[in-house]
C-alpha positions, 0 to 999 in steps of 0.5 A: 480468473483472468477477467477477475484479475483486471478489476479495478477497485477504489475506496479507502482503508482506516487503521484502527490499532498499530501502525504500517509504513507504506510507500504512497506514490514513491514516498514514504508514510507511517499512519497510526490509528485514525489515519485514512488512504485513499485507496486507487489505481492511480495512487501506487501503493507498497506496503513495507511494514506493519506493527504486530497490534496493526488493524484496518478495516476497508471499504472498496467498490469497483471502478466501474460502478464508482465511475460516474461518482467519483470522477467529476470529482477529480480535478478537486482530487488533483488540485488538492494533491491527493496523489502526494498526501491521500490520507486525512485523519478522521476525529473518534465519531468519524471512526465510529461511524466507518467501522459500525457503517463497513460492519454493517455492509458485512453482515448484509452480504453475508446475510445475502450470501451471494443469493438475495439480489435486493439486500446485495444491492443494498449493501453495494449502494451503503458502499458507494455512499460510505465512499462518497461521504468520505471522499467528500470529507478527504476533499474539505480536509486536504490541504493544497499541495504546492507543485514547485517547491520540490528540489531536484534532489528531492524529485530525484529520491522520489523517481527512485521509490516510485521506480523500485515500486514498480520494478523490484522484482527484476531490478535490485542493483543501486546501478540500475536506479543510479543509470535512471537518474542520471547519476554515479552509484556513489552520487546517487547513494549519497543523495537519496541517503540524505532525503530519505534516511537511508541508503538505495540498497537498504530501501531494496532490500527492506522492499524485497524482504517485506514483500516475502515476508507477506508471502510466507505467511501465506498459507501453503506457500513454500520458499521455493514459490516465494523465490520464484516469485521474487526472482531469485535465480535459485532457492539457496540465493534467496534463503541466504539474501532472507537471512542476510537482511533478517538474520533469520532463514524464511523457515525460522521466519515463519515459524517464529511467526506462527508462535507468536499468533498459536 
């Protein structure tokens, strides 16, 4: 289990039907339908919310077979500011194609199930070239980056997402994020309110609900485990942080949601 937990996967991820609003490298994106991510370890990726129609279907490899593929391609990558926009929108024929292509690959593993090495083999190899045509065509469609044209204040909110990403489970006080950059509570609200539309608190608590509302939609997860995982010192503090943002308690939550899809 432990050696399966360090592997490292890449490819990419088309929505199909809705939308989801991600955090990306500390920023913020909404993609509808035809919207593509790059999918990799070097590109930070927060999920925050999706509509109730959304759909995707992803292709990925690991890295380790992808390596020798993709990385004399990543100085391009780089140039191209993928790890700022990793998202290009593909015409219909485009999206024709990664749907049939990823159903393709499904039916062959699943018809291998495991067992026929060759159609196994084959099904990897329709991956790896599904990833590197696209890879290729994310590389023709990307438009350079500019690297000098971020302000202070705009660096600053973008530090802050990045940093809330990474550290939400342990850290959920404005001062804490305030003390990293630098500034007062108060200062740092006022200016990460004005490049993101809302306030640091909003953005930690929409981070913290969205990741347990995932998770209790799990199957077997009870809301204790849920407050375990988030880091609530006790049930009852996370029962009342839920319902405070939701309006809701976890358990209404999730029955609410098994109605809507009974």
């Amino acid at each position: 289990m432990k050696e399966e937990a360090t592997i490292q996967l890449a490819g990419f991820s088309l929505c199909t039907a809705g939308s989801i609003a991600r955090l990306v490298s500390g920023r913020l994106y909404t993609n509808g339908a035809g919207m593509l991510l790059y999918l990799s370890p070097a590109v930070p990726v927060i999920e925050l919310s999706r509509s109730e129609d959304y759909a995707e279907e992803v292709v990925v490899e690991t890295l380790d077979h992808l390596s020798g593929l993709v990385m004399p391609h990543v100085p391009q990558l780089l140039k191209a500011g993928y790890q700022s926009y990793p998202f290009i929108t593909l015409d219909d024929e485009w999206q024709r194609r990664f749907v049939t292509t990823v159903h393709e690959i499904r039916r062959r593993e699943e018809a291998a199930g495991g067992q026929h090495e060759v159609v196994a083999k084959i099904a990897m190899l329709r991956r790896e070239e599904l990833i590197m045509e696209l890879l290729l065509l994310m590389l023709g469609q990307t438009p350079a980056v500019a690297t000098n044209t971020t302000t202070r204040q705009q660096a600053v909110a973008s530090r802050f997402l990045q940093s809330l990403g990474e550290k939400y489970l342990t850290r959920r006080t404005v001062a804490y994020y305030a003390d990293e950059a630098g500034l007062s509570p108060r200062h740092f609200s006022q200016l990460v309110s004005r490049q993101t539309g809302r306030t640091p608190m909003e953005w930690i608590a929409l981070v913290t609900v969205s990741h347990a509302k995932r998770l209790l939609l799990g199957p077997d997860m009870q809301v204790k485990a849920v407050a375990d995982i988030l880091g609530f010192p006790e049930q009852f503090t996370f029962r009342k942080y839920f319902k405070t943002h939701t309006g809701l308690s976890p358990s209404e939550y999730r029955k609410r949601r098994e109605m809507n899809y009974s």
